[in-house]
C-alpha positions as CSV (number, residue, x, y, z in Angstrom):
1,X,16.5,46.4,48.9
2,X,18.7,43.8,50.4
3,X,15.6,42.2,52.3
4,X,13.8,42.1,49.0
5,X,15.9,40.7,47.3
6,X,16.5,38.3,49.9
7,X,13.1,37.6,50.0
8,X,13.5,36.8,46.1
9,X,15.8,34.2,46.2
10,X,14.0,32.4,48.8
11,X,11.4,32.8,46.3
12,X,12.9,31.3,43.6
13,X,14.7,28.3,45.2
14,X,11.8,27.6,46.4
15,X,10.2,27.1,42.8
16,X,13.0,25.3,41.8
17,X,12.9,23.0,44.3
18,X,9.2,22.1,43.6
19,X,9.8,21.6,40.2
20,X,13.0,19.4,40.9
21,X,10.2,17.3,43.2
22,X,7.8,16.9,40.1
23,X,10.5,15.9,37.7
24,X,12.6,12.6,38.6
25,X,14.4,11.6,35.4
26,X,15.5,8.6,37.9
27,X,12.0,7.1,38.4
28,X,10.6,4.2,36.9
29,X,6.5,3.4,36.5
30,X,5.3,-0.3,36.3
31,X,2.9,-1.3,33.5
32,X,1.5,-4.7,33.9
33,X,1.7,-5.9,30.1
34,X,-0.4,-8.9,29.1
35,X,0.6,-10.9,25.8
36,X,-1.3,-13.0,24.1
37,X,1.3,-15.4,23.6
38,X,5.4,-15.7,24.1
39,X,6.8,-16.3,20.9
40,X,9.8,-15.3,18.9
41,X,7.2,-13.6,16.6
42,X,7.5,-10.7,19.1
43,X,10.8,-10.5,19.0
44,X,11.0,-6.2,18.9
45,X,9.5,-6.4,22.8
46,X,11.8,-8.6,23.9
47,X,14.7,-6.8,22.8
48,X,13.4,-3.6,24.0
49,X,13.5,-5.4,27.2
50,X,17.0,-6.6,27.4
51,X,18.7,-3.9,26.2
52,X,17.4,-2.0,28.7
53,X,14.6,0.8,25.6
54,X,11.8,0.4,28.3
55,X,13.5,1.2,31.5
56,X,15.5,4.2,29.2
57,X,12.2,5.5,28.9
58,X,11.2,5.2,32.7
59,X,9.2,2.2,32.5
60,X,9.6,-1.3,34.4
61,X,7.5,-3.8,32.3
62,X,5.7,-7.0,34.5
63,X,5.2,-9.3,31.5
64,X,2.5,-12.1,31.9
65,X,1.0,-13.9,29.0
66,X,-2.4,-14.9,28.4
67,X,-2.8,-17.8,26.4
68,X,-5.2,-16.5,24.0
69,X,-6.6,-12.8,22.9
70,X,-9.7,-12.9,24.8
71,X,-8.1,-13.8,27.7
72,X,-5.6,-10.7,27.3
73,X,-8.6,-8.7,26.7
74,X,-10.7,-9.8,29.6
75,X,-7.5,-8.9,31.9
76,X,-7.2,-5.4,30.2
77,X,-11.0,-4.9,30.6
78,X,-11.1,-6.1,34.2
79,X,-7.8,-3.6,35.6
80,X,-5.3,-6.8,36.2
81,X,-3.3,-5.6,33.3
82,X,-2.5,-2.1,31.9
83,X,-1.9,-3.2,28.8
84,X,-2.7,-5.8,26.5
85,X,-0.8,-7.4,23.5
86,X,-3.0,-8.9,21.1
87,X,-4.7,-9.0,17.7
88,X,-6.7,-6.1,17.3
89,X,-9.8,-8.0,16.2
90,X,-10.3,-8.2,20.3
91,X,-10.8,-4.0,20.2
92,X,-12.7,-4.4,17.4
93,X,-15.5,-7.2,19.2
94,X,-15.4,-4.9,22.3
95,X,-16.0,-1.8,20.1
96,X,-19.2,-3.5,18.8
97,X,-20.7,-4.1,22.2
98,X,-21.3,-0.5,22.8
99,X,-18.8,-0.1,26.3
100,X,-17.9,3.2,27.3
101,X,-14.7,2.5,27.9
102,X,-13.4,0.4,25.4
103,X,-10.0,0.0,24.8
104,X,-7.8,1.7,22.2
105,X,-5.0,0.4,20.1
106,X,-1.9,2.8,20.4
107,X,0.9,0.6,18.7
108,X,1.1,-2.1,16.4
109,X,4.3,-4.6,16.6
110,X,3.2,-7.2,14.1
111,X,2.3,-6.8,10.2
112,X,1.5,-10.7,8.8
113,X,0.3,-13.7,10.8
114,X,3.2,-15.1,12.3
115,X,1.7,-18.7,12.2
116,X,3.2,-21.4,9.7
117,X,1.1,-24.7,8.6
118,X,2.7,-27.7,10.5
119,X,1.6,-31.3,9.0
120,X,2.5,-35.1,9.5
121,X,4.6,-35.8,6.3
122,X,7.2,-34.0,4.7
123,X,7.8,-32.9,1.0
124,X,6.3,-30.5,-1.6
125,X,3.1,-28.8,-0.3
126,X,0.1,-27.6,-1.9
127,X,-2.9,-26.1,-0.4
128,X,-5.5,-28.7,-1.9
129,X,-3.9,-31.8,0.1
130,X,-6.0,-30.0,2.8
131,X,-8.9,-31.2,1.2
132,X,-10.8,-34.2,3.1
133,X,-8.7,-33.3,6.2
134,X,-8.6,-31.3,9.6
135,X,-6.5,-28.4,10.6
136,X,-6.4,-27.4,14.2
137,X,-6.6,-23.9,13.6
138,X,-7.3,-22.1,17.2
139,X,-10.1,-20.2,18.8
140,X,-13.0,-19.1,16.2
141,X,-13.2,-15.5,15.7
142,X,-9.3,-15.2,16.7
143,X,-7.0,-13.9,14.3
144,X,-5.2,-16.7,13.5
145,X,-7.8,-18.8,12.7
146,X,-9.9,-16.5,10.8
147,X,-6.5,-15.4,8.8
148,X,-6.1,-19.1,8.2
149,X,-9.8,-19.8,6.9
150,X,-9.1,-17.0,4.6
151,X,-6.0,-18.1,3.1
152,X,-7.9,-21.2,2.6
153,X,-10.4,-19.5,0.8
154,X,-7.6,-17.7,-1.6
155,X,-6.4,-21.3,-2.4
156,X,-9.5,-22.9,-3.6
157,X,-10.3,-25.2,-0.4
158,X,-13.5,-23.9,1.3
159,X,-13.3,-24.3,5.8
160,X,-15.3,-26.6,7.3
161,X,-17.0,-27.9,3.5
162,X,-13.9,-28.9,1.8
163,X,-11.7,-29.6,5.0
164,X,-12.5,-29.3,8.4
165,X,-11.4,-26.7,10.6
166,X,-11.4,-27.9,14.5
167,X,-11.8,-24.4,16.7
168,X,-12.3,-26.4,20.0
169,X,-8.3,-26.4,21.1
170,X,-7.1,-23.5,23.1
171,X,-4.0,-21.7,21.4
172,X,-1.7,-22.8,23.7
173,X,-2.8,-26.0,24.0
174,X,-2.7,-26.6,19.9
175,X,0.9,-27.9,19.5
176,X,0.2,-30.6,22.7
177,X,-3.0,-31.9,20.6
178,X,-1.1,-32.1,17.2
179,X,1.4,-34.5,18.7
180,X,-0.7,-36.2,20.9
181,X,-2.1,-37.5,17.8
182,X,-5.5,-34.8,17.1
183,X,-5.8,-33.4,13.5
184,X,-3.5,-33.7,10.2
185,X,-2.4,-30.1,10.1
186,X,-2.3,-27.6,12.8
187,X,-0.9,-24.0,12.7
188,X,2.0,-23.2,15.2
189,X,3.9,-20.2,16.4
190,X,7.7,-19.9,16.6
191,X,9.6,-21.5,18.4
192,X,6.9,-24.2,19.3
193,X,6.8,-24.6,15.0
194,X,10.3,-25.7,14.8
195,X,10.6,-27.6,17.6
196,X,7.6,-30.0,16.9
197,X,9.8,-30.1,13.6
198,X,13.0,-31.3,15.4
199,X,11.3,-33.8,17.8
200,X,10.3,-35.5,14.4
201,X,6.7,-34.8,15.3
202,X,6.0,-32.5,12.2
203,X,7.2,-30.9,9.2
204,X,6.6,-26.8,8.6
205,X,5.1,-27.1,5.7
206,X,4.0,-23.0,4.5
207,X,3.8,-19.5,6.4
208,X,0.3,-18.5,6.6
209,X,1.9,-14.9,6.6
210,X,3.1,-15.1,3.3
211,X,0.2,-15.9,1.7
212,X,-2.3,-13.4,3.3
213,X,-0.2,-10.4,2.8
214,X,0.5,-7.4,5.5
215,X,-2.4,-8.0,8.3
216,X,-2.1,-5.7,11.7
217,X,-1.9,-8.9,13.5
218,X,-0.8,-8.0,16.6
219,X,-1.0,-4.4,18.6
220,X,-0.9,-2.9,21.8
221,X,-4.2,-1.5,23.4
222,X,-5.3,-0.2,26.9
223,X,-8.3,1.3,28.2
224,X,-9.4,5.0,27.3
225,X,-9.5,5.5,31.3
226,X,-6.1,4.1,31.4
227,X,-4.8,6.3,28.7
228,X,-6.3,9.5,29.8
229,X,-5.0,8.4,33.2
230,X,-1.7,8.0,31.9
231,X,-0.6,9.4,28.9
232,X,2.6,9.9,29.5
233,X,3.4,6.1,30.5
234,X,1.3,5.4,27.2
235,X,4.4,7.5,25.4
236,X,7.0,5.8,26.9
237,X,6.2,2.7,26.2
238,X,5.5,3.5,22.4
239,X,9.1,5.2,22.2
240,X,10.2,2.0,24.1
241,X,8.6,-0.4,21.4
242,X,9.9,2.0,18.1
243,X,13.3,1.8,19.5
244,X,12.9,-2.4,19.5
245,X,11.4,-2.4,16.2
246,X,13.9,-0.3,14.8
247,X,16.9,-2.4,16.4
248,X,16.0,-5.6,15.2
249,X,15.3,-3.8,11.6
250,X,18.7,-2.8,11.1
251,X,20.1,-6.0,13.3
252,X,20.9,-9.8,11.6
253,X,19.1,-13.0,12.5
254,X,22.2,-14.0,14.8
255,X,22.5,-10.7,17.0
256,X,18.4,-10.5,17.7
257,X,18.9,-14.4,18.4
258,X,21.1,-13.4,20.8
259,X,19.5,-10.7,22.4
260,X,16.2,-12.5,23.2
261,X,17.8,-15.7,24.1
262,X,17.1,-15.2,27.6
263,X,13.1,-15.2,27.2
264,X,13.6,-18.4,25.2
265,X,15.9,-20.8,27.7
266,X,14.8,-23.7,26.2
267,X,15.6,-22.8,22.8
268,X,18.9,-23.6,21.4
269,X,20.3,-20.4,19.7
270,X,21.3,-21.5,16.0
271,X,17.4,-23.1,16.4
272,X,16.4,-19.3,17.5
273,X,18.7,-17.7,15.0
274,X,16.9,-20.0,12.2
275,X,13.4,-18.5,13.7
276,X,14.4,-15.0,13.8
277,X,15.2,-15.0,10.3
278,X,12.4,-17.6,9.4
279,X,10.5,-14.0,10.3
280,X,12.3,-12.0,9.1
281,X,12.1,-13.4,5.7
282,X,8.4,-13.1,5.6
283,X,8.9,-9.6,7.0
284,X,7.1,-9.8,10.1
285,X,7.9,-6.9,11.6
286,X,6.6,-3.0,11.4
287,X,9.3,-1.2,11.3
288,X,7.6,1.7,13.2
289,X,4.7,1.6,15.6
290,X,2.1,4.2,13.7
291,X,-0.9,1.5,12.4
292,X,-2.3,2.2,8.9
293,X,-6.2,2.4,8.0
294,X,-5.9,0.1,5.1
295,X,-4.2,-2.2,6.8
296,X,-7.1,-2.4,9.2
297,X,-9.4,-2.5,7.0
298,X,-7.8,-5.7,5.4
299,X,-7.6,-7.7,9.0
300,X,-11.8,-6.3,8.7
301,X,-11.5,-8.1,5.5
302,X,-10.5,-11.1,7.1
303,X,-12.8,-11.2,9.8
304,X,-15.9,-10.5,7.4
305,X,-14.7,-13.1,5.3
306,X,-14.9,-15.5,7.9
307,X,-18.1,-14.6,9.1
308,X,-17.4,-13.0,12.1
309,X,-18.3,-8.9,11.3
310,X,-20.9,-7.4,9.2
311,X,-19.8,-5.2,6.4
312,X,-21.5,-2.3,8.8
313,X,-19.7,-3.4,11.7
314,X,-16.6,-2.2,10.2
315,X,-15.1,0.3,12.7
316,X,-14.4,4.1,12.7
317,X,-10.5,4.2,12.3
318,X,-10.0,7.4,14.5
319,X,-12.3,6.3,17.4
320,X,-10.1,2.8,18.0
321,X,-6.9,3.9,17.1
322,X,-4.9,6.5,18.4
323,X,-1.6,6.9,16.6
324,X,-1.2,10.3,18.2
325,X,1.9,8.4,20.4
326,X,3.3,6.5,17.9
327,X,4.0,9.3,15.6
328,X,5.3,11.4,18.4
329,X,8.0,8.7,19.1
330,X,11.3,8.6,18.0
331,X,14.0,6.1,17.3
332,X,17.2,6.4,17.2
333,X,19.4,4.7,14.2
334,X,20.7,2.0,14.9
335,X,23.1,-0.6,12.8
336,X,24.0,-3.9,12.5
């Protein structure tokens, strides 16, 4: 009896002890995160970052940015990034082209366009002065130019007919062209926005986010390989992002200001406390990461709009987004 029951607790011990090697609450995976741009407008990431949501979860994030949507996509498509950050009109064009494995959208971080309309001259604004002139507006078939076109369109000046349009200048490259003389207008993320403003090269004139109404702008997407792969790294990260998007909900202007100063060194912080609330004004920010089928269906607006989907292009909802791991996150409450 004794040697059974011996051989019982060998038994179990040993159990315990393969289980105790297949769970290690102290390890951390690394996700190579591409963004499409660094800008204030994704503030919720960067918070998540320094106050330490994504390693909570068990995730170290290797942040790279790509300078433009395509680019992010072309990194998430080609393995040198896990996952991508980026309008979700970049699933949408891959969707179309038939791949097997295209990527899915798991998270959305952004609900308007986060772009406001910089020009050369101060003073009261009105969407016809655009007429005659030229707007550097960013890559055609990207979501801030085609959200742009449209809220043209919605203000009685028709692209490239009543004012000119110039799609030639790569987004990061846009704010160097404005003041190096190109185009009268040209539409500019924060911080780069208000500091063209302070060198006295240009005056934010509107918020193209206000006056196109709630757009999934910007989302996070990996392959379906990657996914299946990983599912569990997938759900980290989403708890990682609900936990920023619900801090800098229920935090003021100055205290998210202060917690993403250090991805901004350049930035003074009453100048990044004046963009954080610049943002939250136009209420930027989801507040959770689930994505919403009309919403979707209104950036599909947009691009159709533009010119850049057929009406039977339109997507299946279900088969690019997955908001299986966004609802399953959780958030915990947080104040101000």
């Amino acid at each position: 009896m004794k040697k059974k029951l011996g051989i019982l607790c060998v038994a179990v011990i040993a159990a315990v002890a393969v289980v105790c090697t297949c769970i290690d609450p102290g390890k951390t995976e690394t996700v190579r995160l591409n963004e499409v741009t660094h800008s204030v407008f994704y503030a919720p990431q960067y918070a998540a970052l320094k106050l330490g949501f994504f390693k909570e979860e068990g995730v170290n994030v290797e942040l790279t940015n790509g300078g433009g949507a395509d680019k992010v996509m072309t990194a998430v498509l080609s393995g040198q990034s896990d996952i991508g950050l980026a309008g979700p009109e970049a699933c949408i064009y891959v969707y179309n082209q038939g791949k097997d494995d295209y990527p899915r959208i798991f998270a959305q971080l952004t609900k308007r366009d986060g772009s406001f309309l910089v020009g050369r001259e101060a003073g009261a604004f009105q969407w016809s002065d655009l007429k005659g002139k030229t707007v550097i507006g960013g890559r055609a078939g990207g979501v801030p130019e085609m959200t742009l076109e449209y809220v043209m369109r919605q203000n009685g000046v028709i692209p490239q007919q009543d004012a000119e349009v110039d799609t030639s200048v790569q987004f990061n490259m846009m704010a160097g062209a404005f003041t190096g003389g190109s185009g009268d207008y040209v539409t500019l993320f924060e911080p780069t926005a208000t500091e063209v403003e302070l060198a006295g090269k240009g005056y934010i004139l509107a918020s193209i986010g206000q006056e196109s109404g709630e757009i999934p702008y910007t989302a996070y997407f990996a392959s379906q390989s990657y996914m299946s792969a990983h599912p569990e790294i997938i759900q980290q990260f989403t708890n990682a992002v609900a936990k920023g998007q619900a801090w800098v909900q229920s935090h003021t202007a100055a205290g998210v200001a202060e917690a993403i100063a250090d991805q901004f060194p350049d930035t003074d912080l009453e100048v990044l406390t004046a963009v954080v609330q610049r943002y939250k004004d136009i209420d930027a920010w989801n507040a959770a990461p689930e994505m919403d089928q009309a919403a979707l269906e209104r950036l599909e607006t947009v691009m159709e709009t533009a010119g850049e989907l057929a009406h039977e292009d339109w997507v299946d909802f279900d088969a690019l987004v997955d908001n299986s791991f966004a609802r399953a996150s959780t958030a915990p409450e947080t104040t101000s």
